[in-house]
C-alpha positions, 0 to 999 in steps of 0.5 A, a space after each residue: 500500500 502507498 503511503 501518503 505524502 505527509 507520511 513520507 515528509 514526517 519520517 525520518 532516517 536515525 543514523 548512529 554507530 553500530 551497536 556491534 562496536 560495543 560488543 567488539 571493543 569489549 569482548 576485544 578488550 577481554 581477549 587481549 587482557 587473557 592473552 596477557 594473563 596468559 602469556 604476558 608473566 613469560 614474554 616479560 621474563 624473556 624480556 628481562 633476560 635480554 636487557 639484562 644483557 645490556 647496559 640498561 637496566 630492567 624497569 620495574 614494571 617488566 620485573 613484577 610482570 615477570 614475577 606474576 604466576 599465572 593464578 594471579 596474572 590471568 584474573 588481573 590482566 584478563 580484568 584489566 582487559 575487560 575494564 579497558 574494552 567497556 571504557 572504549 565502548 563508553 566512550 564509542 557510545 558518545 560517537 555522534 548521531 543524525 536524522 535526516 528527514 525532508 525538512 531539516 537535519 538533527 545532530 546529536 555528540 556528547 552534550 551538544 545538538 545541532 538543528 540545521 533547517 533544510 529551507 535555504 540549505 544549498 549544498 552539503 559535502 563531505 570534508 574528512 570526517 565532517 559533514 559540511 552545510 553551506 548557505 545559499 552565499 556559500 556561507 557555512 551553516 554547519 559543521 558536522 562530525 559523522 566520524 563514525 557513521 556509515 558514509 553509504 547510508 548518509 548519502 542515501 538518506 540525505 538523496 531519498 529525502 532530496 538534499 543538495 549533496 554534492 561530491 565535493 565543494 562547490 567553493 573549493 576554487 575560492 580557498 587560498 592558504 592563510 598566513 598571519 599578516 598576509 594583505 587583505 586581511 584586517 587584524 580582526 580577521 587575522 586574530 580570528 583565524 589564529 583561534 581558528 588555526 590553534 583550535 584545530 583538533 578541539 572540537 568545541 573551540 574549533 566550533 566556536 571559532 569557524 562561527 566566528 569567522 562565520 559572523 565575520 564573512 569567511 569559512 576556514 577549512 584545514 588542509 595538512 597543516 596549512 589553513 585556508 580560508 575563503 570570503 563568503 560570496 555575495 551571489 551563489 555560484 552560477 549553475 551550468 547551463 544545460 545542453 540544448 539536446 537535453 532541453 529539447 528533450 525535457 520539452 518533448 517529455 
């Protein structure tokens, strides 16, 4: 049976990380741990025994793993390893989540949401591990980290409910590498993107930070270890024009 049409326009699509990696980094955590408890005692010992002959000496840490018995070494190890794998998949299960529906997108990571408005959402493409949403200027509405979420299963949800994804940027020509003090740029600027180049790998301070330069006309983005940064148009990219067989045909139809 169809469904009707403001059924489809209310559902939506929740991608999160696969209970499965729980299971995996636990279960893993207590595999490694038993492999230790059970052969950790006598590596170490063989361990010892070969710095022994040289001029360093032998660290603490090797001589009590060296002197375990196994009735010891198993139950500790083997616990440490299973502590190890729930602490992973505790902090696995803060990994981030999207709905994707027609109307807007939900990200959830940590103690932050974002809600991003599908209406004046012109074009969204991967960047690394984030999701990018531009505005119709090219300006950046949202940064969106999809680490470790299933790229095929983004893609097609964002196409079945019609969003503008895109394979790459279609700004990627306008970025050019930033250098503090380079012409063009007011020291406001300039100081801005210093926050932005020092808050790289922290995620919240980077956020901060490319809003910021948002308020102030420009997106930043990272390439190696160089930033680059561009000036939010006025007008969006011109679409390229269509050839006339296809007109013709769409005519025709």
């Amino acid at each position: 049976m169809e469904r009707p049409l403001y059924y489809l326009r209310m559902t939506t699509t929740r991608l999160r990380q696969s209970p499965v990696v729980a299971l995996i980094l636990v279960g893993g955590g207590a595999v490694v741990g038993v492999l230790l408890g059970l052969f950790g005692p006598a590596l170490a010992r063989g361990l010892a025994g070969l710095i022994e002959r040289t001029p360093f000496p032998v660290h603490s840490l090797v001589e009590r793993l060296a002197a375990l018995d196994q009735t010891w070494s198993l139950p500790l190890l083997g616990g440490a390893g299973l502590l190890g794998g729930i602490f992973l998949a505790v902090v696995a299960a803060e990994s981030a989540e999207l709905e994707v529906a027609r109307d807007h997108l939900e990200h959830r990571q940590e103690k932050r949401e974002t809600w991003v408005e599908r209406a004046g959402a012109e074009a969204l493409f991967r960047d690394g591990k984030d999701l990018i949403v531009l505005g119709p200027r090219g300006e950046l509405r949202a940064r969106l980290d999809i680490t470790d979420l299933s790229r095929t299963r983004i893609d097609q949800a964002l196409a079945a409910d019609g969003w503008p994804l895109r394979d790459a940027d279609p700004y990627d020509a306008a970025f050019e590498p930033w250098t503090d003090g380079r012409p063009g740029f007011t020291p406001d600027e300039h100081a801005l993107l210093r926050d932005r180049r020092e808050a790289r790998k922290k995620k919240g301070e980077r956020r901060a930070a490319d809003e910021a330069l948002a308020a102030a006309g420009l997106v930043a983005r990272d390439r190696g270890d160089r930033l680059q940064v561009r000036r939010v148009r006025t007008a969006r990219p011109a679409e390229p024009a269509k050839p006339a067989e296809a007109d013709a045909r769409g005519t025709n139809r």
